[in-house]
C-alpha positions as CSV (number, residue, x, y, z in Angstrom):
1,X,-38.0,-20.3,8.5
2,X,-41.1,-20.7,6.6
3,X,-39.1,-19.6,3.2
4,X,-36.5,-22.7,4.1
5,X,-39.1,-25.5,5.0
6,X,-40.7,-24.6,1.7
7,X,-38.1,-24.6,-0.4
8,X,-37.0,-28.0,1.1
9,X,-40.6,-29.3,0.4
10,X,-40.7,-28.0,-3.3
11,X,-36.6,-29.9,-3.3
12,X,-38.0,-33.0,-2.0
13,X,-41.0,-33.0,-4.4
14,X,-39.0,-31.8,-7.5
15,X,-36.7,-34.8,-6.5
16,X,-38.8,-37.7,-6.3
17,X,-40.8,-36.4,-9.3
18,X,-37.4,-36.5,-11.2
19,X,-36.9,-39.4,-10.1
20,X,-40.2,-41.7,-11.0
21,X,-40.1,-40.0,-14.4
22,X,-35.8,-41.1,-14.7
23,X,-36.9,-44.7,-13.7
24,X,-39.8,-44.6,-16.6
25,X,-37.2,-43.4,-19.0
26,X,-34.9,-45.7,-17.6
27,X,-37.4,-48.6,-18.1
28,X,-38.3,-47.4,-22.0
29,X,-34.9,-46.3,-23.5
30,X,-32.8,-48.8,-21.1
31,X,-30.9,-45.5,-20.2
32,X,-28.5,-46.7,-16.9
33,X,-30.1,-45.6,-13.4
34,X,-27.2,-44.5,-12.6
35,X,-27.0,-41.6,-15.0
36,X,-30.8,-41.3,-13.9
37,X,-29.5,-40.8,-10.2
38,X,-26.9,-38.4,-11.3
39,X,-29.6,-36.2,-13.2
40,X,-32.0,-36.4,-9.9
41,X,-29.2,-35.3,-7.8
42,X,-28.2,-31.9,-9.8
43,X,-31.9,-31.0,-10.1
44,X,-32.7,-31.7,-6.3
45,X,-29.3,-29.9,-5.5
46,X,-30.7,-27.1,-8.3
47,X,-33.7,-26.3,-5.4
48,X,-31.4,-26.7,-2.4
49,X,-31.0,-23.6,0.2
50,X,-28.0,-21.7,-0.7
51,X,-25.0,-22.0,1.8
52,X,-24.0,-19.7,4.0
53,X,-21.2,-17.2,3.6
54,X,-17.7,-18.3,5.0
55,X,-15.8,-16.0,7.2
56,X,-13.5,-13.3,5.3
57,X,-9.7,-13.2,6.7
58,X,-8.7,-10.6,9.4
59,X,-8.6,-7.1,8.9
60,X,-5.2,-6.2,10.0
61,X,-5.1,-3.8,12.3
62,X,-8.7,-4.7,13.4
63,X,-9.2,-1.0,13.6
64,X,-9.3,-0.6,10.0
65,X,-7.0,0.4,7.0
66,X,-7.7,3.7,6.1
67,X,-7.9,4.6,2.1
68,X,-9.1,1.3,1.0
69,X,-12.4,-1.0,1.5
70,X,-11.6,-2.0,4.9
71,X,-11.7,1.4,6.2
72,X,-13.3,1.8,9.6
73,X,-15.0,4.6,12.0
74,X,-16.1,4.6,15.7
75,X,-19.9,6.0,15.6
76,X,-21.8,5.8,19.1
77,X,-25.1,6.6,19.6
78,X,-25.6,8.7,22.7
79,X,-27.6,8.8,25.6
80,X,-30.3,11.1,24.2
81,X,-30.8,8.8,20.6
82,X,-31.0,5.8,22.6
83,X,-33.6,7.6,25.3
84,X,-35.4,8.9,22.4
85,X,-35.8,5.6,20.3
86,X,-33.6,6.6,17.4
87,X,-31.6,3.8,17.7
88,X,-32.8,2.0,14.4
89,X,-32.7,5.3,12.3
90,X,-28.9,5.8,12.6
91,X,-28.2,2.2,11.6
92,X,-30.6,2.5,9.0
93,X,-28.7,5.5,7.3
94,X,-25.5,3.9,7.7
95,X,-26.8,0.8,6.4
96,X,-28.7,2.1,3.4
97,X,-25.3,4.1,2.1
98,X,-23.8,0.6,2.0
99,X,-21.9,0.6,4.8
100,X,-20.8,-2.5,6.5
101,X,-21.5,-2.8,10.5
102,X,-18.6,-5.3,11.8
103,X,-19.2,-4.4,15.6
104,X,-21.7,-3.2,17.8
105,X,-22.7,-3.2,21.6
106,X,-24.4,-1.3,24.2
107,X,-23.3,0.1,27.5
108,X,-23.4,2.6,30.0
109,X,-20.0,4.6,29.9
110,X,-18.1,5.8,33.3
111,X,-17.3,9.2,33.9
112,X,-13.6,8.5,33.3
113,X,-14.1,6.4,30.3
114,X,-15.8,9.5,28.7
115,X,-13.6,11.9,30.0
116,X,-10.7,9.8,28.4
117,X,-12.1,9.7,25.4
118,X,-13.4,13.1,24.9
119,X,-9.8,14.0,26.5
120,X,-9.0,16.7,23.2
121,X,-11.3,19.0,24.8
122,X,-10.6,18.8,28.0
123,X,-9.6,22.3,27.5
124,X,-13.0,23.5,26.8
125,X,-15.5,25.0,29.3
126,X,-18.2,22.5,28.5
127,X,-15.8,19.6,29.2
128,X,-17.6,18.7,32.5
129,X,-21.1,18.8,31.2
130,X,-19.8,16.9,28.0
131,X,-18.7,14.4,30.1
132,X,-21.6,13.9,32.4
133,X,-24.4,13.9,29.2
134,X,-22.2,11.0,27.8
135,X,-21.5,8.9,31.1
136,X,-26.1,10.1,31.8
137,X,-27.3,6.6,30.5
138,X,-27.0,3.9,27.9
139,X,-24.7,4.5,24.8
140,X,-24.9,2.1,21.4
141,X,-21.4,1.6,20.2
142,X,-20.5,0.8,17.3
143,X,-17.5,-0.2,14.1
144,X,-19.0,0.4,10.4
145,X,-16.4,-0.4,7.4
146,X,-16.4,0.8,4.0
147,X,-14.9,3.0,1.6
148,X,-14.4,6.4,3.2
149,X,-16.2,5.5,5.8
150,X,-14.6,8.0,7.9
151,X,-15.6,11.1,5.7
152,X,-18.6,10.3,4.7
153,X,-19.8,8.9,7.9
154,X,-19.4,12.3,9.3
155,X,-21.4,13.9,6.7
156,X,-24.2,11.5,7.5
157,X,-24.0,12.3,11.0
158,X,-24.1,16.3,10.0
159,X,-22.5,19.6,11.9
160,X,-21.5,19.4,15.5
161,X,-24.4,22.2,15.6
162,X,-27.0,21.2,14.9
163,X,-28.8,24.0,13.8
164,X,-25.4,24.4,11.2
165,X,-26.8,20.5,10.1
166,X,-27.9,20.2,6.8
167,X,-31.2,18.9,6.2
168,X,-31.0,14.8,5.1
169,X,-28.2,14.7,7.6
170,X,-29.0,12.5,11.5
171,X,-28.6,16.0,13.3
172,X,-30.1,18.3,11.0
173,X,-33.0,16.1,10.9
174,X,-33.3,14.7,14.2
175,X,-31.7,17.9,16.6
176,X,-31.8,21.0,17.9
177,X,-29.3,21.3,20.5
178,X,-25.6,21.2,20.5
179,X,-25.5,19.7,23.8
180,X,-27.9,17.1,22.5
181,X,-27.0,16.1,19.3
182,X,-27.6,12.5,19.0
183,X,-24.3,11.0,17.8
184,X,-20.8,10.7,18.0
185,X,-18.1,10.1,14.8
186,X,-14.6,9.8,14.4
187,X,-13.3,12.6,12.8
188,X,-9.9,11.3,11.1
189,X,-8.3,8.2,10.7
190,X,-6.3,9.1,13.8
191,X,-9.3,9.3,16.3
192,X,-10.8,6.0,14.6
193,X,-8.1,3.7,15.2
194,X,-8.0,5.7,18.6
195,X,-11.7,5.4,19.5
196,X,-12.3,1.7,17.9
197,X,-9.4,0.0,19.6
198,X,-10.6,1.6,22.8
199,X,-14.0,0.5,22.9
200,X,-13.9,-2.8,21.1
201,X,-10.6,-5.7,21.5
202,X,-10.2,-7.4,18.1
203,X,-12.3,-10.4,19.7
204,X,-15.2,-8.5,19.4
205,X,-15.1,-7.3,15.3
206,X,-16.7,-9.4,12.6
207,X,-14.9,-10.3,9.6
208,X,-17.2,-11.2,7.0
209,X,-18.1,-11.3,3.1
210,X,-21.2,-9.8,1.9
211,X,-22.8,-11.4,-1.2
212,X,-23.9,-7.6,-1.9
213,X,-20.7,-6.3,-1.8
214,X,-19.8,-6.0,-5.3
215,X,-23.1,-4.4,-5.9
216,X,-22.2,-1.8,-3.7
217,X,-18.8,-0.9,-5.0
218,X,-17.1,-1.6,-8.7
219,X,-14.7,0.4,-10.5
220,X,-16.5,-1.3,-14.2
């Protein structure tokens, strides 16, 4: 805010400086103040706040396209990141890759929301307790797009285990307990379009542009 009003100040000064000196010139070289006017409007428009970024078109489906830049992955933050603060540092490593976050909420899960969607291992014998750690407390959902953003977002997150978590990675930094382990990704394009269009409705992802966007990915 204080960036803006300054910036409007300096615009307001530049303009009317601009525009004593343009009638001066005006007065000596009998130059038209009209073509003064013109030359004090480009230089006050010069200092002017840049506009904001228009909305990009629909993503179609909204759960993303996989292969291209509009790829998209369900990531959630579970109970234990949000209990333990780490909230911030999950986005931050998503965010400093150059991924783009189009959605994001938080909520407290049922018991039969979770079990639907950890329904693949159902079969398992920690399928109950899995189910009860997720539904325990607030979760952080969210929708990141980007170019393999399914892949790669995985190897951000790190091994299921994870003691098996490579170092740099969210678990094998930040965990030591499979039954504890911080975060949930999608694992294919399959489960993302799965997982995304079951916790979000298309109302709720953000289409946008990024003016950074071309610094994060070129083909030169």
């Amino acid at each position: 805010m204080f960036a803006r009003r300054a910036l409007q100040s300096v615009s307001r000064t530049a303009a009317r400086a601009m525009s004593t000196r343009g009638a001066a010139v005006a007065a000596k070289s009998k130059t038209p103040l009209m073509v003064v006017a013109g030359i004090t409007a480009a230089t006050a428009m010069a200092f002017a706040a840049p506009t904001e970024l228009k909305a990009a078109p629909r993503v179609s489906p909204y759960t993303g396209v996989p292969g291209t830049k509009h790829e998209r992955t369900f990531i959630a933050i579970k109970p234990d990141g949000v209990e333990r603060g780490l909230i911030s540092e999950v986005i931050a490593r998503f965010e400093k890759k150059g991924y783009k976050l189009v959605a994001m909420k938080m909520m407290t899960a049922t018991e039969a929301r979770a079990r639907d969607h950890y329904a693949d291992l159902s079969s398992k014998p920690f399928f109950g307790g899995l189910v009860k750690y997720f539904a325990s407390g607030p979760i952080v959902c969210m929708v990141w797009e980007g170019n393999d953003v399914i892949l790669t977002g995985r190897k951000i997150l790190g091994a299921t285990n994870p003691n098996q978590a490579a170092p740099g990675t969210l678990r094998g930094d930040n965990c030591i307990s499979t039954g504890r382990n911080l975060v949930h990704g999608s694992d294919g394009p399959d489960s993302a379009k799965h997982e995304i269009g079951m916790w979000f409705t298309q109302a709720e992802i953000n289409d946008y542009a990024r003016s950074i966007d071309e610094w994060v990915v070129s083909d030169n």
